[in-house]
Each structure stands twice: as structure tokens, then as C-alpha cells.
C-alpha positions as CSV (number, residue, x, y, z in Angstrom):
1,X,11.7,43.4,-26.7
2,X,8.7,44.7,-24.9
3,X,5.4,42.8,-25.2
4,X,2.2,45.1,-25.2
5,X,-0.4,44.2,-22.5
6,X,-2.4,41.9,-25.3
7,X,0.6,39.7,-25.3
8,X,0.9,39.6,-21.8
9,X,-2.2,38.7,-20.6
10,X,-3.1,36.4,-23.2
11,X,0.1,34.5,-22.2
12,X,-0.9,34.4,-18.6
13,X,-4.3,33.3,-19.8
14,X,-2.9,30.9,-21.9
15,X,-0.9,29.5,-18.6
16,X,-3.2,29.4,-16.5
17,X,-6.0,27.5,-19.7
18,X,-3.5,25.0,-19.3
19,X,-3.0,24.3,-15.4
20,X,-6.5,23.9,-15.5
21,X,-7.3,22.1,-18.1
22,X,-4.3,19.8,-17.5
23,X,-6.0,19.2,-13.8
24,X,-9.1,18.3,-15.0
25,X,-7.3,15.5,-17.1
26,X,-5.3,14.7,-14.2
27,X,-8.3,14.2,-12.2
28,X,-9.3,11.6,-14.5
29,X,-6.1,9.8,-14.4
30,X,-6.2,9.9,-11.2
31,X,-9.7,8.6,-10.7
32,X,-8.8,5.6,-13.5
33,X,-5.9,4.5,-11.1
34,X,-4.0,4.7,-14.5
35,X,-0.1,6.1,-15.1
36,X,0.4,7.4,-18.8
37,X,3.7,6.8,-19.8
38,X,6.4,10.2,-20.3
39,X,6.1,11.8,-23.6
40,X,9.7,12.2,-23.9
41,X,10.0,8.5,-24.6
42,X,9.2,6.8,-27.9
43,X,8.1,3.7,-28.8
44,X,9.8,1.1,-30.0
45,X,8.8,-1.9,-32.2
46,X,11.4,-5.6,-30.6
47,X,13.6,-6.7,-32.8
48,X,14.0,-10.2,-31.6
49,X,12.1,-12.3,-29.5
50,X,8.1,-13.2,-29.2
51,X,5.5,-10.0,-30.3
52,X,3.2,-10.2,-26.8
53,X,-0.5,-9.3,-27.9
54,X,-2.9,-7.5,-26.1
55,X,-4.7,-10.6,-24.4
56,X,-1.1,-13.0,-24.5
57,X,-0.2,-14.3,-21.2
58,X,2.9,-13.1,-20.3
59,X,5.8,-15.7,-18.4
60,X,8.0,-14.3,-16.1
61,X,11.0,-15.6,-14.8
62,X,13.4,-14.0,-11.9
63,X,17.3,-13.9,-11.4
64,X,17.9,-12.7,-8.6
65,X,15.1,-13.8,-5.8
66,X,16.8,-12.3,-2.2
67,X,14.1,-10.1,-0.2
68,X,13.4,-7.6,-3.2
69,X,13.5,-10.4,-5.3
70,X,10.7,-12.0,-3.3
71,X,9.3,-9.5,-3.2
72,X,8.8,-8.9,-6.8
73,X,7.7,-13.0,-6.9
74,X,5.1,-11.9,-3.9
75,X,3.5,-9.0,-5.4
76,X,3.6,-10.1,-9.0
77,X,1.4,-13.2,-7.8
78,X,-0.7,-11.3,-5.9
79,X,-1.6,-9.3,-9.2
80,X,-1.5,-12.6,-11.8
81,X,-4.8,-12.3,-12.9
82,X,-4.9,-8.7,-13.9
83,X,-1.7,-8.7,-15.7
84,X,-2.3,-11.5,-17.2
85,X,1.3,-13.5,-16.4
86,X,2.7,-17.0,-15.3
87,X,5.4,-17.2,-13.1
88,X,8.1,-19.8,-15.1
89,X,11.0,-19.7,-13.4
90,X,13.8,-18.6,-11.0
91,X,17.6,-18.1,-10.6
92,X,19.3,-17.5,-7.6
93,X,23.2,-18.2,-5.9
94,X,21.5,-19.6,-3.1
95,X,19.8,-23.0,-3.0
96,X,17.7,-21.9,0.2
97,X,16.5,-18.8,-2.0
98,X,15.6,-20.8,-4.7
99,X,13.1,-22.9,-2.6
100,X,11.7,-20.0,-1.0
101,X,10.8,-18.6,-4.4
102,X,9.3,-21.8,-5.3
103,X,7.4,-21.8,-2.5
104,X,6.1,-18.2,-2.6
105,X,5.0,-19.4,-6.7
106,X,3.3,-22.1,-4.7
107,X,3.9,-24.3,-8.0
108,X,6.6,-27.1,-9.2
109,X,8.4,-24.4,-11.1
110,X,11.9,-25.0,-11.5
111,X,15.3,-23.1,-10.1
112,X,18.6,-22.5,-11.6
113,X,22.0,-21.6,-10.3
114,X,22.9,-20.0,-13.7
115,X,21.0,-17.6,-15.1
116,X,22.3,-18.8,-18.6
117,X,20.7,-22.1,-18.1
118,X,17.1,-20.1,-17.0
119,X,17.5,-18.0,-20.3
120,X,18.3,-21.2,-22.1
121,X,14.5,-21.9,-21.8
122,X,11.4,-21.3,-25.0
123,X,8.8,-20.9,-22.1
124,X,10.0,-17.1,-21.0
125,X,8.7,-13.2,-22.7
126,X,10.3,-11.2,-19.1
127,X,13.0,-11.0,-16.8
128,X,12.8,-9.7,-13.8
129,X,16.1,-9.0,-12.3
130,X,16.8,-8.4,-8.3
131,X,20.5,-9.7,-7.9
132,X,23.6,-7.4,-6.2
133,X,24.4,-4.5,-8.5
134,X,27.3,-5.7,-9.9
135,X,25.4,-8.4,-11.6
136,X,22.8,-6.4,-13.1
137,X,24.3,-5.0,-16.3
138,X,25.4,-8.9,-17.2
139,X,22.4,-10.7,-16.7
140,X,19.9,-7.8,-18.3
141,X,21.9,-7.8,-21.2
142,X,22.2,-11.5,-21.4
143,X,18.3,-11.5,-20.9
144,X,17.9,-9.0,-23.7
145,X,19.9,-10.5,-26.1
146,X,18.2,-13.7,-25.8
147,X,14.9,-12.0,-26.7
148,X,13.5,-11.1,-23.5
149,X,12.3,-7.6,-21.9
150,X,13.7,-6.6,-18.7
151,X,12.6,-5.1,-14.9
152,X,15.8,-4.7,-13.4
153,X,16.3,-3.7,-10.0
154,X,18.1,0.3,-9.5
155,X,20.6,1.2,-9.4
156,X,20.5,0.1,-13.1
157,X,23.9,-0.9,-12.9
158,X,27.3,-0.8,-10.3
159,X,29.6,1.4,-12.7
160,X,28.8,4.3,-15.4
161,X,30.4,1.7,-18.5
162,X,27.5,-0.7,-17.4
163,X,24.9,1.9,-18.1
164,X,26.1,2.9,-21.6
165,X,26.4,-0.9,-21.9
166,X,23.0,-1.7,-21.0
167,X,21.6,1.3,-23.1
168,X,23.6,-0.2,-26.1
169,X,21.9,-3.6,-25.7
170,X,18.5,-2.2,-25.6
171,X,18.5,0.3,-28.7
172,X,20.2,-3.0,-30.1
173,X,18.0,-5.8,-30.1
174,X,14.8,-3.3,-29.6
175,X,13.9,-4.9,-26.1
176,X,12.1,-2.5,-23.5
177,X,13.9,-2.2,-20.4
178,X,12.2,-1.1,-17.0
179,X,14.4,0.2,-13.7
180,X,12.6,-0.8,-10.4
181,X,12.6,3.2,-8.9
182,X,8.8,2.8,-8.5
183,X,8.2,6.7,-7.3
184,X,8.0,6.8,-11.3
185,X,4.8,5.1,-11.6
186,X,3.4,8.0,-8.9
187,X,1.1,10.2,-11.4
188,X,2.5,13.4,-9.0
189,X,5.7,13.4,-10.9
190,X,4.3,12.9,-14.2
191,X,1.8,15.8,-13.1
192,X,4.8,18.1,-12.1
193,X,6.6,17.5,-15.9
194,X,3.3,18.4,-17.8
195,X,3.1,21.8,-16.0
196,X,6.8,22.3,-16.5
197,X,6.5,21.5,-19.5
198,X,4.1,23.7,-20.6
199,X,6.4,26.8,-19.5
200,X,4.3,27.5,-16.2
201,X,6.9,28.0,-13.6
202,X,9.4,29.0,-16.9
203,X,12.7,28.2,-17.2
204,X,14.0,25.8,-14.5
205,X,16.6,27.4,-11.5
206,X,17.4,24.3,-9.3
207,X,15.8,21.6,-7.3
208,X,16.2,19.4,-4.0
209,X,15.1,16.3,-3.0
210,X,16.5,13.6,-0.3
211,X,16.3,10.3,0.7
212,X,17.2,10.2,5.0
213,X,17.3,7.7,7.6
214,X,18.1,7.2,10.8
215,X,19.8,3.6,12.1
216,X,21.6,3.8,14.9
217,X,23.1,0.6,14.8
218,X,24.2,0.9,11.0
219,X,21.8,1.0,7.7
220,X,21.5,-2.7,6.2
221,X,23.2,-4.8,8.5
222,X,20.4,-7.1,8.0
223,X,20.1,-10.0,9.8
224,X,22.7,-13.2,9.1
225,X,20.5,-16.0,8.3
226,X,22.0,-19.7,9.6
227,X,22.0,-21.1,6.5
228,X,24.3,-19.0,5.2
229,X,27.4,-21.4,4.1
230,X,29.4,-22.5,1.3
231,X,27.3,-25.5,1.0
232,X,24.4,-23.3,0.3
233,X,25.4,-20.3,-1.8
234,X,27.9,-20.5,-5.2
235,X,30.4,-17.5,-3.7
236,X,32.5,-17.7,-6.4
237,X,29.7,-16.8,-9.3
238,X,28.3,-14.1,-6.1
239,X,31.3,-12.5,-6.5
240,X,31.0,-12.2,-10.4
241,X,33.5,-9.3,-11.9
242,X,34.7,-8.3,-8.3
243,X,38.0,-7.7,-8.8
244,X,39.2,-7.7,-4.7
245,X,38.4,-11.4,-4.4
246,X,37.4,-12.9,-0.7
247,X,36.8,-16.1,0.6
248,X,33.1,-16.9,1.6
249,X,31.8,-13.8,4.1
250,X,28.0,-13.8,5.1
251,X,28.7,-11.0,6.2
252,X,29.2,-9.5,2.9
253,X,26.7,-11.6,1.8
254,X,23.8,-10.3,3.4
255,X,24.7,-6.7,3.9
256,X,26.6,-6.1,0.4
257,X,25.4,-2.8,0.5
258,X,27.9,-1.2,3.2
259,X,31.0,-2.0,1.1
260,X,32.4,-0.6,-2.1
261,X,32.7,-3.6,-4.4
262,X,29.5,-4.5,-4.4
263,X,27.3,-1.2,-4.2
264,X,27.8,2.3,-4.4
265,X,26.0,3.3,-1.3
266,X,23.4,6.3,-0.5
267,X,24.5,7.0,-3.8
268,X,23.4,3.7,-5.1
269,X,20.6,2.4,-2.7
270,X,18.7,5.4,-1.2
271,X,19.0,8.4,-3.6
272,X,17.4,6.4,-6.9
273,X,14.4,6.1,-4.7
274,X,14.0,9.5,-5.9
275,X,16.3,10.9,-8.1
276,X,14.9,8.9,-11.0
277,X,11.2,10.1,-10.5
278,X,12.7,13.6,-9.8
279,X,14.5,13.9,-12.6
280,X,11.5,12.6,-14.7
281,X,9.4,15.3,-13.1
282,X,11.6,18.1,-14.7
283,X,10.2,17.2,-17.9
284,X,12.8,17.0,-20.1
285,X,15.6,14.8,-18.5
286,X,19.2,15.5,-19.1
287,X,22.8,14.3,-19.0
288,X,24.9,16.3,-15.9
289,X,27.1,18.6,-17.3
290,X,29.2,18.8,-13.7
291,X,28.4,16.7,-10.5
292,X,30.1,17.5,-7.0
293,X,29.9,15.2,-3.8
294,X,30.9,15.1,-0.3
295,X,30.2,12.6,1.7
296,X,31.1,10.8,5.4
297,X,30.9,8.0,7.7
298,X,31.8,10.0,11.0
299,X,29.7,8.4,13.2
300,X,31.0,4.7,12.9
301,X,27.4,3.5,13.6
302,X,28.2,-0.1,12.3
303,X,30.0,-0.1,16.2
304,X,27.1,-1.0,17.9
305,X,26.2,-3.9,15.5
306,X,28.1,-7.3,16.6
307,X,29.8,-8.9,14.6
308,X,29.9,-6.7,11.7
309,X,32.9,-4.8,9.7
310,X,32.9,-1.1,9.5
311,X,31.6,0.0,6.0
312,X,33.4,1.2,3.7
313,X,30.6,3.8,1.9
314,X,29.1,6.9,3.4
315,X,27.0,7.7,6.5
316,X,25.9,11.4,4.9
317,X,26.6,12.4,1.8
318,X,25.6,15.2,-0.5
319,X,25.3,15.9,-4.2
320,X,25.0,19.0,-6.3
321,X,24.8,18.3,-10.2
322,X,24.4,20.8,-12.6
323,X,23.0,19.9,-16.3
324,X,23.5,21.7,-19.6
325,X,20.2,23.9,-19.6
326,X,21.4,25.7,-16.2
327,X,19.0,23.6,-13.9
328,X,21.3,22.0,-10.9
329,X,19.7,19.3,-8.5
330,X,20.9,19.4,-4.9
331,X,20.6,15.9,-3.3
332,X,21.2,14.7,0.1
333,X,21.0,11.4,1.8
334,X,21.7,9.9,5.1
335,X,21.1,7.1,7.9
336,X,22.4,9.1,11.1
337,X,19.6,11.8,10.5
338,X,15.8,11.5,8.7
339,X,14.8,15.0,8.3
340,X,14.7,15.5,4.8
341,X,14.5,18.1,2.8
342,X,11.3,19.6,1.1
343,X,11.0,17.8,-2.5
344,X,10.7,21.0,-4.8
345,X,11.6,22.5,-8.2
346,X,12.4,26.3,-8.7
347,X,11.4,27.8,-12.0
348,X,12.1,31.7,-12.9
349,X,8.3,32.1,-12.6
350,X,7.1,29.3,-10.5
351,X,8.0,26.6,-7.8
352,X,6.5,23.3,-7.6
353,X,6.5,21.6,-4.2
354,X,5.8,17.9,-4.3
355,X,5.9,16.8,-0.5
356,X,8.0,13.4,-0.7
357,X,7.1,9.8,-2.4
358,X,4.2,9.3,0.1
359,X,2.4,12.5,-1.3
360,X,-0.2,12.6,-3.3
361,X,-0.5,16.5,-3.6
362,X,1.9,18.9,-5.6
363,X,1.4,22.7,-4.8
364,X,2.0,25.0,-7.8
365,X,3.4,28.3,-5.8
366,X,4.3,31.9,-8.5
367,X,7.7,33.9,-7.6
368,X,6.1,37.2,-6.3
369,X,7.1,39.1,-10.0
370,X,4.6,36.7,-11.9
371,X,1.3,36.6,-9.9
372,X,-0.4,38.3,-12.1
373,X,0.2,35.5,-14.6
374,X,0.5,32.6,-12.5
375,X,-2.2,31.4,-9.8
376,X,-1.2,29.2,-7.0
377,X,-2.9,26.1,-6.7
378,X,-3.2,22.4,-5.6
379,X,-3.1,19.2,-7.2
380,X,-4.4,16.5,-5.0
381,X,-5.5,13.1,-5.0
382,X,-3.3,11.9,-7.9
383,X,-3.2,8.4,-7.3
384,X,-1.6,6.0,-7.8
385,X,1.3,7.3,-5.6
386,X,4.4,5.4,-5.1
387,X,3.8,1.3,-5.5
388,X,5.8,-1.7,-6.4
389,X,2.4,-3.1,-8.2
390,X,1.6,0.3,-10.2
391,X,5.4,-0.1,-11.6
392,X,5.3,-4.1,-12.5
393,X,2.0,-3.0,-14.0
394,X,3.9,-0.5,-15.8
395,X,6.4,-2.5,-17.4
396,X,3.9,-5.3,-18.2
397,X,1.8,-2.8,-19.9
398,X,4.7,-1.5,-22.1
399,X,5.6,-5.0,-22.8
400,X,2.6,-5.5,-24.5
401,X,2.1,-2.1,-26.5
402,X,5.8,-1.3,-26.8
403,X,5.5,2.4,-25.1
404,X,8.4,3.3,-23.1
405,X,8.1,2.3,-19.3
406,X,8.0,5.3,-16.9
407,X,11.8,4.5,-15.8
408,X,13.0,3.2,-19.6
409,X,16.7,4.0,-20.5
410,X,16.9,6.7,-21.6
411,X,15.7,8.1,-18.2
412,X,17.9,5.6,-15.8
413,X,21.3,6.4,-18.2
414,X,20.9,9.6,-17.1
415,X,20.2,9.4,-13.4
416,X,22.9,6.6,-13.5
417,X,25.4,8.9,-14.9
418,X,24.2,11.5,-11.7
419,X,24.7,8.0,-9.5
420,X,27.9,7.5,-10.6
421,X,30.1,10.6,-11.1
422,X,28.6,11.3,-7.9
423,X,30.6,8.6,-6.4
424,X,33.2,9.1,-8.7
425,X,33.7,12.9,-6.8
426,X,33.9,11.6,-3.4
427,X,35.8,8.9,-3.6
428,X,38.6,10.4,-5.5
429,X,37.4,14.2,-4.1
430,X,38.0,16.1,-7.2
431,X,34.6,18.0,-9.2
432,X,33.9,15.6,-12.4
433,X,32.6,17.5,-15.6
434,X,30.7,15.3,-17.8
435,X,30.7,15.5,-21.8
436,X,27.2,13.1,-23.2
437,X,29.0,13.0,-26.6
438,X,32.4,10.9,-25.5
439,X,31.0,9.7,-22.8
440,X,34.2,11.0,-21.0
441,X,35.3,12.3,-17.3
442,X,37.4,15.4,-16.9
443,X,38.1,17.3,-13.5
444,X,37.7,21.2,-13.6
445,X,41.0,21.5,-15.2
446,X,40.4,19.4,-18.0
447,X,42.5,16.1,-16.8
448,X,40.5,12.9,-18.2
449,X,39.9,10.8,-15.3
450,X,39.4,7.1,-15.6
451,X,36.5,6.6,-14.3
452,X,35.4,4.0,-11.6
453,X,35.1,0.9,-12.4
454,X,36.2,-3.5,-11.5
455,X,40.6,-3.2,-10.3
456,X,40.1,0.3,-11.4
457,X,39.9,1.4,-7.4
458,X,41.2,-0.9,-4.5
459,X,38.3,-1.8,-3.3
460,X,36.4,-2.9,-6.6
């Protein structure tokens, strides 16, 4: 059907009404230092547990309190006063870790080498969880079903099962859960989904974004600390579901993320840094229909490290998903090379550039057959960008109104289903197709594959 002129013009004055009216609102946002939470989310009233008011204090304690974990404990004191919370308690493997958490509190507060004996308290509202991935999905749902709302750390968990667990245990007992990928507290993405979502750049075509590095003597092999010993840290509970068992290793200790039983990876590590934000930034998040991945560790980097083992995940690897709406998200991710790629989405009528989790600009660029609809322009200066603080703030702020946080589950099921069938292709090299309903794994051909998960794979 052919639209008369009237039609068309009022539509691409009805566009154009809303980029700028929309930037004026931003502008405000921006000015207020203030991230409003998705629209696709909905709120949701607890369940169980204490009802946080407005002007409640809210008590925190931490399992998991390595370096993020720290620094979650650092920058959550920093900002005590204007969240309003008391640090209660931590929980860590490691008695050193403990006392340094303890110490960074500054207060007599007590530690735990069981996070069931920490969750066994009255005193706590939030958890904030920073422990290896393959404790995450245990110890959030733990947390939630004891009453308590959740920050946990991304990947939001090691294996796809996890997520669907996790997402069970929130809708059941009504507790908000927040994943630490704190480029979704940056207003630019938020400011990308609201012009998406008002239909000016049209339907979506595909999108790139990538997380790079360059380390030439091998990403994470993080310093071995010398109190790293048996004495110190409960290996047995470390190693948790891990189905290929080892005896104490600092080396796998402290640089868990190289190998496959513990972490997934670029997959895992680097690629939520954005893939969570980006994917909220499309506006309307969905389950991958398809994912393919290729990956490689060519370059042996780890070689140049003493001491260390070669790692068993990825150097490079790339990811192309597609999702059920035709939009497909081309991913990449490295430590051998750090020029990335430009952080855009491509829409029939429009592309939005966004410039990377640094940027505070988005550029709002027509495709040549819609410039007399669409104008180009800039969005600058919408603060706050990227920030561990902005996304605590986040999540305490939802804990006391009950919105959903800006990385809530329904968001990180879906990047986490991305995460994982992504390392599902490459390590069994075969295309995964995805169905949201069942919850199941087929190749191209139809086959059901089991999908990765503990003894599933050797190393697992």
C-alpha cells in the first residue's frame, strides 16, 4: 500500500517530534546523574523476606570478597551514606580474604567460610555475590530463598541450566536480582532503546560490538599471592560442582579464568562487559534463535608467563547470534589484539553508533533512502557513563521500590543463553539453534545436543 505525502511526512515529523523531545528529557536525566530503569521490565512486589522502605537502612553482606569482591566492599563504603547501607558481613574460601574485607569495612564485622552459616543470620536485606562462576547460581539462589535480594557478579552463571535455575528462583520467591555488567547503568544505552524503540532507525538489521585486549604474556595470569596454601583456602568447597577434581593448585586458584571448569572464557569474562548493555540497548531483548562461534588460542601467549599452564579457553574468538525478529549481533573478543570494533546498531532506516563503554555520546546516522524523514544528530553528555557505583546504586534503588534493576533477569537469561550456546559452538564446533519454549539445543540438522554442563564435557 502506498501512503500519500500527508502520511508520509507526518510520520517523519512524528520521528523526528520524538528524537527531540526524547533529547530534551535525556538532557535532564543526564543533568540529574539519574538512570531510569528499562521499560521492558516490570515490577515486582517480594514474596518473602523484610519490605525495605524508602528511608530503611539497608545491610549488606558479601560472598565472595576476591579483588571484584573488594571491590564491591571498597566502593559500596565509599557511597554508605547516600545509599543508606551497613556493611554486615562477609564470606569467603580464603581466611586471608576474609580479613582483608574486614579490614576494608574498617569494623569488627564477622567472616564466614560457609555462605550458609552468613545466610543463617536475621541482620541481612542484600547479597552481594563476587565468587568464581561456578558458584554463583548456588549461593544466589540460596540467598534468595532465604529472603534476600541479590547483586551477583556476570557472567550470571557458568552453564545455560544455572540461568534457567536462577530465573526460576527469582519469579519464585519474588526477590529482585541484579547482574554486575555495569555498562547497563550508562544512560547511552538506555538512550539508544528509547529511539529504537520509537521506530526511528525501523526495524533492526544487525549489530557489532567487542570487548579486545592485548596481553602479551597471557590475559589473567594474575599474580600468585604467598599465602596461597591449603592452610589458608578451603579447596575442596573452591572446587564446589567441578566435576574434574584437582588437588590444591594456586595456580588455578588465582587465574580460574584461563581454564574450562571454572569459567567460560572471552565468552564469559570480557564479552558481558557489553553484550548485556548492548542487548538492552536494542530495546526489546530477545532469546537467540541460532548462535555460531569460532574461536582460538594460536598464539600460546601463557608461554611467556613462568610458571603457569597453557589455558585451556580462547585467545580470539567470535560470535554471530541471530534472534527470532531477524536482528543478528556480531561479537568479537580478544587478548592478542585491542582494536575493537565500532559499537553500532543497523536499522532499515537508521544506524546508531554508540562509541564504546567510555562514551558518553551516541550518533543517530539515516540510511541515504530515509533522509528526508530522519535527521542525523548527536546525543552527548549522558552521564552517568559506565560505573561500578551508578550500578550498586541501581540495585539498591530497586531494592527499595521494587522496579526492575537495569541488568534484572530477564535481561541476563538472555545474554546468558548468547554466553553459553556461544561456548557450546566452539567447543563442540557444530551451529546451535535455540528453542525459548523447551529450553532445548538442536544443531542445524535437528539433533538435540546435550548441552554443556558439570562431567558433561572433560574438562568440567
Amino acid at each position: 500500500m502506498k501512503f500519500s505525502s500527508q502520511h508520509e511526512v507526518t510520520g517523519a515529523e512524528t520521528r523526528r517530534h520524538f528524537i527531540q523531545k526524547a533529547g530534551t528529557a535525556a538532557a535532564v536525566v543526564a543533568s540529574a546523574n539519574i538512570v531510569s530503569t528499562p521499560v521492558y521490565g516490570q515490577n515486582q512486589a517480594p514474596s518473602t523476606g523484610k519490605v525495605i522502605g524508602a528511608n530503611d537502612r539497608i545491610r549488606v553482606g558479601y560472598i565472595g570478597v576476591g579483588g571484584q569482591g573488594q571491590a564491591h566492599v571498597r566502593s559500596m563504603k565509599k557511597h554508605a551514606g547516600e545509599n543508606n547501607i551497613e556493611q554486615v558481613a562477609v564470606c569467603d574460601v580464603s581466611k586471608t580474604r576474609i580479613e582483608e574485607a574486614r579490614n576494608l569495612i574498617g569494623q569488627a564485622v564477622p567472616g564466614y567460610e560457609d555462605h550458609r552459616e552468613l545466610l543463617d543470620r536475621k541482620d541481612l536485606d542484600a547479597i552481594c555475590i563476587s565468587t568464581v562462576d561456578h558458584w554463583h547460581t548456588i549461593t544466589a539462589v540460596d540467598a534468595m530463598e532465604s529472603g534476600r535480594d541479590v547483586y551477583v557478579e556476570k557472567p550470571l552463571t557458568r552453564y545455560l541450566r544455572e540461568a534457567f535455575e536462577i530465573q526460576d528462583a527469582v519469579k519464585r520467591t519474588g526477590r529482585l536480582l541484579q547482574v554486575g555488567s555495569q555498562g547497563c547503568s550508562a544512560r547511552k544505552y538506555h538512550r539508544a532503546a528509547e529511539i529504537i524503540r520509537s521506530g526511528a532507525i525501523g526495524p533492526l538489521v544487525m549489530g557489532q560490538t567487542s570487548y579486545m585486549r592485548n596481553n602479551p604474556k597471557g590475559e589473567w595470569n594474575y599474580k600468585i599471592r604467598p599465602w596461597a596454601a591449603p592452610s589458608d583456602i578451603n579447596w575442596d568447597r573452591w572446587m564446589g560442582d567441578v566435576k574434574k577434581k584437582i588437588p590444591f593448585n594456586a595456580d588455578h586458584y588465582f587465574r580460574w579464568r584461563k581454564y574450562y571448569p571454572y569459567c567460560a572464557g572471552l565468552p564469559g569474562d570480557l564479552l558481558p562487559h557489553l553484550v548485556h548493555p548492548f542487548m538492552l540497548a536494542t530495546g526489546n531483548p530477545e532469546f537467540p534463535s541460532r548462535v555460531v562461534s569460532l574461536g582460538t588460542k594460536s598464539w600460546k601467549t601463557d608461554r611467556l608467563t613462568q610458571g603457569t599452564y597453557e589455558r585451556d579457553v580462547d585467545e580470539s574468538v567470535q560470535v554471530l547470534a541471530e534472534f527470532p525478529s531477524g536482528f543478528s549481533l556480531m561479537l568479537a573478543s580478544a587478548t592478542v589484539n585491542e582494536d575493537g570494533l565500532t559499537e553500532k546498531i543497523r536499522g532499515h532506516h537508521g544506524t546508531i553508533e554508540m562509541g564504546g563503554l567510555s562514551s558518553t555520546r551516541i550518533n543517530l546516522r539515516p540510511e541515504r533512502p530515509f533522509t528526508d524523514e530522519i535527521d542525523a544528530e548527536t546525543f552527548d553528555g549522558l552521564l552517568p557513563k559506565e560505573g561500578i557505583d551508578h550500578h550498586e546504586k541501581n540495585w539498591f534503588d530497586c531494592i527499595r521500590s521494587r522496579a526492575t534493576p537495569n541488568a534484572g533477569i530477564d535481561l541476563a537469561v538472555k545474554v546468558q543463553t548468547v554466553i553459553s550456546l556461544a561456548e557450546i559452538s566452539d567447543r563442540l564446533n557444530v551451529m546451535c539453534l535455540f528453542d525459548e519454549k523447551t529450553r532445548t539445543v538442536t544443531t542445524g540438522d535437528g539433533v538435540k545436543l546435550e548441552a554443556l554442563d558439570y562431567g558433561v564435557a572433560e574438562l568440567s
